[in-house]
N, C-alpha and C positions, 0 to 999 in steps of 0.2 A: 183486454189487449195484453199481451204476451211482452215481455219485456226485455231487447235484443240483446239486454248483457247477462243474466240470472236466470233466465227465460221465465220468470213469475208471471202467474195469470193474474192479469189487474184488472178492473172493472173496466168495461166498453169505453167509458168518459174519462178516463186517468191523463195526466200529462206527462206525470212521472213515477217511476216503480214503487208501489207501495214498502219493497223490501229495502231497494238498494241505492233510491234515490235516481237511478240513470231517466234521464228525458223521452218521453215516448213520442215521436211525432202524430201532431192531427193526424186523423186518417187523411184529410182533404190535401194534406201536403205529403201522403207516403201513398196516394193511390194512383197508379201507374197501368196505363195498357201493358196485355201480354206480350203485347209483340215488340215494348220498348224494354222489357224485362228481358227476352230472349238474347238482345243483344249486348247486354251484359251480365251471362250468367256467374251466379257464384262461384270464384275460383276459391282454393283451398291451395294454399302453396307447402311443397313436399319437403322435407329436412334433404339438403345435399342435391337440390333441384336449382336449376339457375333460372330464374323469373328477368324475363325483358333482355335479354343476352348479357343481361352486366352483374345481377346480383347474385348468390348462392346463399341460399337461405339458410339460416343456421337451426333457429329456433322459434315455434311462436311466441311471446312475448305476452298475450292477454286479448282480449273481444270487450268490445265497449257498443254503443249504438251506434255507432257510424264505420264501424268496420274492424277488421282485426288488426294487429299490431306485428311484423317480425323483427326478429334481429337478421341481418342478413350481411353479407361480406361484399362491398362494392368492390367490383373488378377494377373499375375505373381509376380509384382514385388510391385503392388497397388500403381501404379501412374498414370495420364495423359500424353500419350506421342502421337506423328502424326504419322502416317502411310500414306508412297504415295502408291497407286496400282495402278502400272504399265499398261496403255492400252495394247488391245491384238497386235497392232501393235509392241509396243515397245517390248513385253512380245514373241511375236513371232522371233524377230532378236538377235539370237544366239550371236554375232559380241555386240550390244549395251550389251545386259545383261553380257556377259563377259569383256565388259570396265567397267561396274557398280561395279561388284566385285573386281576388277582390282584396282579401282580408290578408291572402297569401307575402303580397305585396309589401304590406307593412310589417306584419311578424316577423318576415324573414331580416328584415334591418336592423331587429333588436340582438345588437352581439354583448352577451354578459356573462359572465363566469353563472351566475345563478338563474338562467334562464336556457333552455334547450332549443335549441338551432332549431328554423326549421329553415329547408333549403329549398324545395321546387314543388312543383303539384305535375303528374306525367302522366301517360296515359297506354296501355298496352293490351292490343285488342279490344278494345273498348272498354276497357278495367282503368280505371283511374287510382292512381297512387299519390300518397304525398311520401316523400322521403323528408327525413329529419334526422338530427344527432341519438345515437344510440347513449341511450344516459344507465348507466348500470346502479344498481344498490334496491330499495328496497321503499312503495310507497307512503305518506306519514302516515295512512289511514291505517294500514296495516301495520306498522310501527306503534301504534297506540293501540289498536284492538290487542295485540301481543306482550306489548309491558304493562299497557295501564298509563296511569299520570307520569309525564314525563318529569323529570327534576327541573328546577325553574330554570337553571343554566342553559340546559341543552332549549328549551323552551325559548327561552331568549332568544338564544343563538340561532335557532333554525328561523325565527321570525326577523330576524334582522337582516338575515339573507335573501330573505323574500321579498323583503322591502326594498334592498340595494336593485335586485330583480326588474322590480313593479317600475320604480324609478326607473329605472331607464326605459320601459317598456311606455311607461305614459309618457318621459319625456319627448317620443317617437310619435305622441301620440296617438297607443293603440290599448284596450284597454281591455282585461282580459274577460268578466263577467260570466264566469263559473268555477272561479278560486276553491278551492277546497282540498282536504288534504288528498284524498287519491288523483289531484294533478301536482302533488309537490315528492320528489324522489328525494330518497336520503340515503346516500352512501356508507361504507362503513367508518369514513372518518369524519360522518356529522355533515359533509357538504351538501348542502339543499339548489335542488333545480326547481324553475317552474318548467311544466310541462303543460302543453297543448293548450294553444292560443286556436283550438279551432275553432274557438265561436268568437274570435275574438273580431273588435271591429275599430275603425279610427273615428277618433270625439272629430275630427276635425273634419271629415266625409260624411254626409251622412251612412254612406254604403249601401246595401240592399234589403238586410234584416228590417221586416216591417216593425214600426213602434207599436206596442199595444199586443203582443206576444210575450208571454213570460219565458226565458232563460236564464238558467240556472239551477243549482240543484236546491231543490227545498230549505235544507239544514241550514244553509250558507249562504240564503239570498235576503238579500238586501230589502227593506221595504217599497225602493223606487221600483226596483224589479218587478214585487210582488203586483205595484201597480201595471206593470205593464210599462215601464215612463224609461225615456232615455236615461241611460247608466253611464256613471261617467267615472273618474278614478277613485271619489270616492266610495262607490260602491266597494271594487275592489280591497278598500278600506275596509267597510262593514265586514266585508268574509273575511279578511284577517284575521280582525278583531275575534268573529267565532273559530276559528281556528286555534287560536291563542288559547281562548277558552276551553276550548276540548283537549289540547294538548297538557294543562295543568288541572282538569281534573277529573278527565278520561269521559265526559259525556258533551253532546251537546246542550246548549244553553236550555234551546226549546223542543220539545215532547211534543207526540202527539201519534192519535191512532191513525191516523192519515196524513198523505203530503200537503193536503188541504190545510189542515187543522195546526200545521206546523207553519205554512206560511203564511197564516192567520196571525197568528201570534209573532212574527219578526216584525208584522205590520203593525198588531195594536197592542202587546205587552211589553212592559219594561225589562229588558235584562237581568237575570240574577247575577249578583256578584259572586264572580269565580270562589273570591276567603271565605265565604258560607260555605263552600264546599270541602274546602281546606285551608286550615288555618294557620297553614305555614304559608301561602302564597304572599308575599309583601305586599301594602295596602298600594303602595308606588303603581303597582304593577298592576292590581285589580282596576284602579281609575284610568289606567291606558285602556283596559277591554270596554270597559264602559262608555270612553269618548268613543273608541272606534265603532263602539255599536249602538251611536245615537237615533231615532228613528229620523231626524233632522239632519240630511247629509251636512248642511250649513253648518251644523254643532261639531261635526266630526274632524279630527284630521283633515287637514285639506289638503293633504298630499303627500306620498311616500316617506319622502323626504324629513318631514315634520315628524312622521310616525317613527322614522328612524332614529331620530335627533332624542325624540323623548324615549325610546327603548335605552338607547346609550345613558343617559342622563339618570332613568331609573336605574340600570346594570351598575354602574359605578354607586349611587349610592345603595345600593346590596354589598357590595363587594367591601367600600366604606365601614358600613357596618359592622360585617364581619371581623376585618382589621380590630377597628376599635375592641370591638369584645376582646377578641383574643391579645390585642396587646393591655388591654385593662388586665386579662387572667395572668401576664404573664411577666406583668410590672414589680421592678424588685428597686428598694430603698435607697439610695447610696450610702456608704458607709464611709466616715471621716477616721480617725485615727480611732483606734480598738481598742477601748480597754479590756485586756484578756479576764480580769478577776470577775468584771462584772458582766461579760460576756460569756462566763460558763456559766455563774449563776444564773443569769435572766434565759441562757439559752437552753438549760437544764431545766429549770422549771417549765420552760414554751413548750420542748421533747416533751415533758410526763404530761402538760396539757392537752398537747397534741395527741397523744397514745388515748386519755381518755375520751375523749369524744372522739376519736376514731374507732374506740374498742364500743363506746356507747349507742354510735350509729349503724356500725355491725351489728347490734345486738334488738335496734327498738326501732330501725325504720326496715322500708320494705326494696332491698336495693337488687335490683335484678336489670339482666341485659334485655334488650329489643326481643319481641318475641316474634317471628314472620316465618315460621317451620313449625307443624303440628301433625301428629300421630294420635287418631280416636285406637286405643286398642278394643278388641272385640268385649263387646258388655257380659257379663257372668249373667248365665240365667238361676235368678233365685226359687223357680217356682218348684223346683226339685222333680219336672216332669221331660223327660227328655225328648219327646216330643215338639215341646216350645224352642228348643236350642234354635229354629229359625227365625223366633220371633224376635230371642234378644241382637243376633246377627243380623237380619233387617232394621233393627233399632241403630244398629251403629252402623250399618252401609247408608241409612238416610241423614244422621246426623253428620256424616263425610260429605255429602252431599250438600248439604246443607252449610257447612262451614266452606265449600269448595266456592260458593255461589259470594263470599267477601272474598272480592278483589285484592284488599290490602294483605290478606293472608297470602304470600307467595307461594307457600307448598304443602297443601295437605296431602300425607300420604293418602294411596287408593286402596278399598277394602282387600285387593286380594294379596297384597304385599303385608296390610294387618293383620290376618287371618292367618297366616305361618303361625301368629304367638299366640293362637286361642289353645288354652291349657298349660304353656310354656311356661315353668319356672325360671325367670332371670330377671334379674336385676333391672331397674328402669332407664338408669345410665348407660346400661350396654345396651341395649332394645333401639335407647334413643341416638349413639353412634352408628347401630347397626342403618338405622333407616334417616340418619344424618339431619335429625331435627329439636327444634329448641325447647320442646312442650309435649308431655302426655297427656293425655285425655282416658281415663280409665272410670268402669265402675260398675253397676250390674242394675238388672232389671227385671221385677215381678209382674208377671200376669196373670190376676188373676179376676174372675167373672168379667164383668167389664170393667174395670181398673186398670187401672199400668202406674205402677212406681220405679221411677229410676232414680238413682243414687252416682253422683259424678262428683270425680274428683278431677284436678285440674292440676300437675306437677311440673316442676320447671325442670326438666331432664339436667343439666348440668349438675346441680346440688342436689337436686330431690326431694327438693323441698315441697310443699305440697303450697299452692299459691289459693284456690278455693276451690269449696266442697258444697255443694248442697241437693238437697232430697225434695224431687216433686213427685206431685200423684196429680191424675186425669184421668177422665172417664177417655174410653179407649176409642170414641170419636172424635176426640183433640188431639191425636197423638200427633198429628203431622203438623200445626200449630206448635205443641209442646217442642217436638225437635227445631223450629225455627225460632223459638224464646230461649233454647238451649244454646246455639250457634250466636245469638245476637250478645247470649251474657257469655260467653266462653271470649268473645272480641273483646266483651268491655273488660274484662279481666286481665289480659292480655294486652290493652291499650293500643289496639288494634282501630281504625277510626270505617266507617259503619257508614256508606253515603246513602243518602235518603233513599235512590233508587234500588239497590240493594237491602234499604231496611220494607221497602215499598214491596220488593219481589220475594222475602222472607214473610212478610207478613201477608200476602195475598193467599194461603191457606185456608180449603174451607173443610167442615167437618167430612170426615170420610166413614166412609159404613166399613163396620167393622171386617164384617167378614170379607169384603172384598177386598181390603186391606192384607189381611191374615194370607189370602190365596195369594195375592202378588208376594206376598214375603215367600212364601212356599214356591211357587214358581219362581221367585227370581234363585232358590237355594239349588234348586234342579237344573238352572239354565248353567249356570256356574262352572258343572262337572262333565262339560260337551258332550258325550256320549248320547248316540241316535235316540236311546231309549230313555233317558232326561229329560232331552230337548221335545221330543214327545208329550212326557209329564208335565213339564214345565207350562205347553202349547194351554191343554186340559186345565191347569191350576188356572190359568191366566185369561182364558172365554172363561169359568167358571165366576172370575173376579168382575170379567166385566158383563155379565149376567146380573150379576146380586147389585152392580154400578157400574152402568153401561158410561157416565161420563168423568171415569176415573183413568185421569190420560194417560200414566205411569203404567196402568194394566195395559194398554193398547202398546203403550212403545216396547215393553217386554214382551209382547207378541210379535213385534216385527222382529226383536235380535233372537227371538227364538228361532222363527223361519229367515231370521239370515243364517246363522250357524247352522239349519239343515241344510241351508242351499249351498253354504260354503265350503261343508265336511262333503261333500256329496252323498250324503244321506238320503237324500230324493233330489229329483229331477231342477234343475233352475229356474226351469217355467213352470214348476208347482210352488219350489217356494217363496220367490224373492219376489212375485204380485201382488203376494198376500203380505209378507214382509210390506210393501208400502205401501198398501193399505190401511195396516195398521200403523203406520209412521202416519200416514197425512191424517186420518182421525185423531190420533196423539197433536198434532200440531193444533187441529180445529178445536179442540177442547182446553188448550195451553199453547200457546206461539213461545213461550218463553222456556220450552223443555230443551235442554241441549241435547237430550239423551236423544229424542224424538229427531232432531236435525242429524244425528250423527247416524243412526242409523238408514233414514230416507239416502244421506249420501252415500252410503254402502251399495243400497240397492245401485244408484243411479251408477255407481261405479262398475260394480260387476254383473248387473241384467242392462239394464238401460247403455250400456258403455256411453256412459253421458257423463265425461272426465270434468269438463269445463262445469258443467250442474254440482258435480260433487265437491270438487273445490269450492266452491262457491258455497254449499252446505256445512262441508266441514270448517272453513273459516266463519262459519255464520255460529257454528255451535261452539265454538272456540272463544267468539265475541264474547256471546252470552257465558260460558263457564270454565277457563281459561287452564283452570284445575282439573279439567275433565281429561283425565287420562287416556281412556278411549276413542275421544275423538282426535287427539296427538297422535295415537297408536294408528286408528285407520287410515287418517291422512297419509301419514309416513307407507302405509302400502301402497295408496294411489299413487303420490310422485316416486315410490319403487317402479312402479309398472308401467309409469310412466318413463324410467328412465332419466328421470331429474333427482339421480342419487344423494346428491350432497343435502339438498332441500328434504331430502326424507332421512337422511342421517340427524337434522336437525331434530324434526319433530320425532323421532324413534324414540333421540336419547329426551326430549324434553316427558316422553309418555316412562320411560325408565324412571327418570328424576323422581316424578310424582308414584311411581307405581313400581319401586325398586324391584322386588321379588316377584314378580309375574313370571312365571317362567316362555308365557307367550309372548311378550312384550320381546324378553331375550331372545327367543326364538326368533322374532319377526328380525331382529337385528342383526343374525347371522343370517339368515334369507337375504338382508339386501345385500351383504357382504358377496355371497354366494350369488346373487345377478349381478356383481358392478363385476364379477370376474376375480374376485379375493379371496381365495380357495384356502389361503391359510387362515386369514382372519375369520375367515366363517368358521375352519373347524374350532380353532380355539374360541368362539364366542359359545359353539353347542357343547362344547365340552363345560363351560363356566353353567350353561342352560342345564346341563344334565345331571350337576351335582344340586341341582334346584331340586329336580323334580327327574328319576331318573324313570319314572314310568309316563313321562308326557309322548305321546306316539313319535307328533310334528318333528318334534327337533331329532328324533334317531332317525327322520325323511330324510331331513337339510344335510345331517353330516354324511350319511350316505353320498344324497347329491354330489354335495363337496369332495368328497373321497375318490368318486367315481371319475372329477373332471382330473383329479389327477393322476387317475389312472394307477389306483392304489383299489383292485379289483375285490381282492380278497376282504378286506374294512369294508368296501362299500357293499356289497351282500350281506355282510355280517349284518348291518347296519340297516338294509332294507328290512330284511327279515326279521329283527327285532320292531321295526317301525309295522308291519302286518301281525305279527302277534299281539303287539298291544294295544292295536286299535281294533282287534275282533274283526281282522278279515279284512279291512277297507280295500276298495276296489281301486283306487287311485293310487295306494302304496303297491300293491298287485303288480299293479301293469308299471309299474316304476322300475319293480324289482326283475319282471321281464328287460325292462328299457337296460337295466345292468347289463342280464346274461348277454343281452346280443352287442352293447359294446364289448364287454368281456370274451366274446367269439364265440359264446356257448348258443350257439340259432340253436340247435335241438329243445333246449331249455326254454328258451324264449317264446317257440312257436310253442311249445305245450302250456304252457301258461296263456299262450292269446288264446288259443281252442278254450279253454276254462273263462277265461273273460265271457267269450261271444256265447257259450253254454248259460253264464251266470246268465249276462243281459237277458235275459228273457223272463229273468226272473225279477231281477233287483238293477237297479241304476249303474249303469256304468260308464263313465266320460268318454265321449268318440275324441275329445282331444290326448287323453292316456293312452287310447288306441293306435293315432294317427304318428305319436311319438316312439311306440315300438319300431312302425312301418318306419317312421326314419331311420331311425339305429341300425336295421336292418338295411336300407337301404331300395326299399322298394317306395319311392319317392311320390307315385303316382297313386296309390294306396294311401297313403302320410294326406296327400290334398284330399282324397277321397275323403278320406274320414274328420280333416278339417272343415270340409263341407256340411259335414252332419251336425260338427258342434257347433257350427257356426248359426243353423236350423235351428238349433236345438237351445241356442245362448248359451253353451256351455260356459262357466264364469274363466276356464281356466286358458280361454284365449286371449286373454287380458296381458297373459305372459307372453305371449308370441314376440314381442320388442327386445326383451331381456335373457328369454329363456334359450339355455344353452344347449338344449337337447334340440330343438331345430333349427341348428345352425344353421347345418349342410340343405338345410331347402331357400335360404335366404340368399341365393342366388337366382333361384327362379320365379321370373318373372309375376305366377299366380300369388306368392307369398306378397311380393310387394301391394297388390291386387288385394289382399285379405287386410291386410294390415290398413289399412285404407278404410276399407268397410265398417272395419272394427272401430274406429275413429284413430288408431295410434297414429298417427299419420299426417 
């Protein structure tokens, strides 16, 4: 069964998504005649369209299983408020929509600062809507996937609020029974809402939800639940409690390779204590998660109230504590009448005390700051054959890798931002300003026959002091074991804390055969340098790798960003490469679910072949979870919500894929791109300008400033600028017809059309974008032409309709009607 929020394929018998948790209904309650389907088919509401004569949609908001979400602007009453519209499945079952209104009744009563209005259930055309309070900010789920373990304070805080919430929601007697953090929003000043009481029902009614039907999400249900048995506030309780627990220390309590196997265990395993996890949590505070997650509702909390009462009580004695310490540190003697004689003496000897064991502890312990910033620089190949230099370079692109996958470490830089200093004479101090981190990692490595010796040294960039060093050797089928013993002691060194699940996923390594190893290093050195003819080699290295080890999943996901970056450069066709791109993604996944790399590139595909925005997000936040240092996947995201047109969202993750991967000069590039779609024509040029003193033979970025140059209507720069972007990509057919798209803004048609006769002469040979094409025809103005040939890319999945929402060279068609029409199709819409 397909799962209505992630669209994951789940086995025939699932209740709920293997991936994401969301609830899949029986078939027996989601199967409907056709002809009760027809009359209420899927609406899809437009940005700037008015739904029911009152609302004007703003924006979608998110898809869940029961319908989609907007923000929309009520005429009525001239506010922002959400609207969910019910799918026609749920909109078909008689039975649910009469629990909604049922349920609708009491929800709506509960009015609380920490709880999200809901206001009416309507219906329009036979589409049923509920309207509720538009609550803005950001969910806790994704607030913890993004930082990791919250600090206890905030922890606290947001659960206390949920409590003051629940309280008045059971005082109403309504009781929520799918608690969890993707129904609790958190603004940006900490303010917590509960949201969406749609399953919600009253203790005091029975209502209509049959007993003996499990509700609720896996992670966070309750053992009554699990049995099937009436839920009552302390349930509610129980999910807090897991809540509580994931919010300090970033996992859920209970694991499992299924939703079965997870709600197994909330039913017959005890608890782990959060302070096993982390041993800053106060013991206060681990015995609150513990009551709330008794298997015995009886044992538990008996009600908000109480839970709240004892958060307070534990907060203040935290807080207590703290006091004490520090006025213990910072208590001073009183002093009566002063004898000065014996007051210099006694205090002249205390000074020269003082100096020496100050001077002694500078000298004989080990006094260093927090260490949470790290730079592996590229490993020296000692084997003195220059051929190897990819071996020692895949040796430190996996050990980056490898340290990226601990959480506590907030920033390791990403290999391409490292790899500027391979050969670089400088300082470790300046290296380590330059790329703004607290720790080097340096050192070199020998290959030779089947052996591998690396030699690592570990330096604290401020002083330069060197903190530890040591030499291993391994036969050269442990090497990928060896780099996860390396990252495990490079933490401990560093007093970095290492959670089981992370030493779990470091240590699940198995031997890997040499040579398929050696070919992925060699193809991933090739995929590196994007050029057609690379990307090529790379392909060749990487079926060679997975030949000699067909289930070495690394080899498979480097085959998909290979044929992504063909399908991306327009190197060939869309529909030759990005199939096979995820292809080789979902093999990568079936052999390792826990590759981020593997997730990041499947959401590529889904993004620009599949135009399946909502799957990619959903991919790229799933590769995010798992590796949060993954630069790349920051980086692609930040394209989708570009193209999508949710700039600011993509200005986040740009700069968060900058942070980690300073010196990329694509990463720069992609940053004056959004600059250049949001309509910041200056900002873009000065970003390609900062891009070009990176790397001043990168093609893309002499594209963008052009672009930019061109909106301003600075004709002479902007050709300059094309034409440098075609000679350094060897002819690309997309800079081409760009540099046409120039002449005929610029008024030169004579120029413009001789270069499309060159396009339509090429095509017959080699790939050329009918959306490049369609964009001359607008410039020019032959408008009917411009759809023509949007018709072909659209055949064709051209990737570069994706920009049709943002792109400012088809402006001038985005009054006619067929544009809105495409836009649609495409999914922007």
């Amino acid at each position: 069964m397909k799962c209505p929020k992630c669209q994951f394929e789940n086995p025939a018998d699932s209740s709920f998504c293997s991936r994401c948790g969301t609830q899949i209904l029986p078939s027996e309650e989601t199967t409907i005649s056709s002809t009760k389907t027809l009359k209420t088919p899927m609406r899809k509401l437009i940005r700037g369209t008015i739904f029911a004569k009152r609302f004007e949609v703003i924006e979608e908001l998110g898809k869940g299983g029961m319908g989609s979400v907007y923000k929309v602007f009520d005429k009525k009453i001239k506010d922002n408020i959400a609207l969910k519209v019910l799918t026609p499945v749920v909109a078909a079952d008689e039975k649910t929509i009469e629990r909604f209104r049922n349920e609708l009744k009491y929800a709506r009563k509960i009015s609380h600062r920490n709880v999200c209005r809901m206001y009416d259930l309507s219906e329009e055309e036979g589409i049923p809507y509920i309207m509720m309070e538009y609550v803005p900010g950001e969910d806790l789920k994704s607030l913890i996937r993004r930082i990791g373990q919250l600090p206890v304070g905030k922890a606290i805080s947001i659960t206390k609020q949920v409590c003051e919430g629940l309280a008045e929601a059971h005082k109403l007697g309504v009781v929520h029974r799918d608690l969890k953090p993707q129904n609790i929003m958190v603004d940006r000043e900490g303010n917590a809402r509960i949201m969406d009481f749609g399953i919600a029902r009253s203790i005091k009614t029975k209502g209509i939800t049959e007993t003996g039907m499990m509700i609720g999400t896996p992670d966070y249900m309750s053992p009554e639940q699990v049995e099937g048995k009436e839920a009552d506030q302390r349930s509610d309780i129980y999910s807090l409690g897991v809540i509580l627990f994931e919010m300090l220390t970033g996992k859920v309590p209970f694991e499992g390779s299924t939703p079965l196997s997870v709600v197994l265990k909330h039913k017959t395993e005890a608890p782990p204590e959060a302070k096993k996890f982390d041993a800053q949590i106060p013991d206060d505070l681990s015995r609150v998660i513990l009551k709330c997650m008794q298997k015995d509702k009886q044992n538990r909390y008996q009600g908000a109230e109480e839970l709240l009462s004892e958060l307070r009580e534990t907060e203040r004695g935290i807080t207590s504590a703290k006091r004490a310490f520090l006025e213990k540190k910072s208590k001073k003697e009183k002093l009566g009448t002063i004898n000065w004689k014996r007051f210099i003496l006694y205090g002249g000897a205390a000074v020269l005390l003082i100096l020496i064991v100050v001077a002694g502890y500078s000298l004989f312990t080990d006094r260093r700051e927090a260490i949470d910033s790290i730079a592996v620089l590229p490993l020296k190949n000692l084997s003195g054959i220059p051929e190897q230099e990819y071996f020692a370079d895949g040796m430190t692109e996996s050990l980056i890798s490898n340290l990226t996958q601990i959480g506590a470490i907030r920033r390791v830089i990403s290999s391409t931002s490292v790899m500027q200093y391979k050969g670089v004479q400088k300082p470790l101090p300046e290296i380590a300003r330059e790329l703004r981190v607290d720790a080097i990692v340096e050192g070199s490595v020998m290959y030779s026959g089947q052996r591998v010796q690396i030699n690592i040294r570990l330096i604290e960039a401020k002083s330069d002091r060197n903190i530890w060093s040591k030499s291993y050797e391994r036969d050269v089928r442990d090497v990928l074991s060896l780099q996860s013993e390396l990252a495990r002691a490079i933490a401990r060194e560093i007093k970095i804390a290492v959670t089981p699940e992370e030493k779990a996923r470091l240590a699940s390594v198995r031997p890997v055969n040499p040579e398929a190893y050696q070919l992925t290093l060699r193809g991933r050195s090739f995929w590196i340098k994007r050029t057609e003819e690379d990307l090529k080699k790379a392909i060749e290295h990487f079926e060679d790798a997975i030949e000699k080890d067909p289930t070495y999943a690394l080899a498979h996901a480097g085959m998909a960003d290979a044929y992504n970056m063909l399908g991306s450069y327009d190197f060939i066709p869309s529909r030759e490469a990005f199939p096979k791109a995820k292809e080789a993604a979902l093999k990568a996944l079936d052999l390792d679910e826990t590759l981020a790399e593997a997730y990041t590139s499947l959401a590529w595909v889904k993004h620009h072949f599949d135009w399946d925005c909502f799957g990619a997000e959903t991919d790229y936040n799933w590769a995010i979870g798992l590796n949060a240092s993954y630069a790349t996947a920051h980086h692609w995201y930040g394209i989708l919500l570009r193209d999508m047109g949710r700039f600011d969202e993509a200005l986040v993750e740009i700069e968060r894929a900058r942070e980690l991967n300073p010196l990329s000069v694509s990463i720069n590039t992609s940053l004056a791109s959004l600059f250049y779609y949001a309509r910041q024509y200056d900002w873009a040029i000065e970003q390609c300008k900062k891009a070009i003193g990176m790397d001043p033979n990168f093609h893309w970025v002499h594209n963008v400033l052009a672009s930019a140059y061109l909106q301003k209507f600075s004709f002479d720069e902007a050709i300059a600028e094309f034409i440098e972007a075609v000679s350094l990509s060897d002819g690309n057919s997309s800079y081409v017809a760009d540099l046409a798209f120039a002449y005929a803004v610029a008024g030169n048609r004579n120029e413009a059309l001789k270069i499309l006769e060159e396009l339509f002469e090429r095509s017959k040979q080699d790939y050329v974008s009918q959306y490049a094409i369609a964009s001359i025809y607008a410039a020019l103005g032959k408008n009917d032409q411009a759809f023509e040939f949007l018709e072909k890319a659209f055949k064709e999945r051209d990737r570069s309709l994706l920009l049709l929402k943002t792109d400012p060279r088809v402006d001038d068609l985005r009054t006619d009607p067929r544009f809105t029409a495409l836009l649609d199709r495409v999914g922007l819409e």
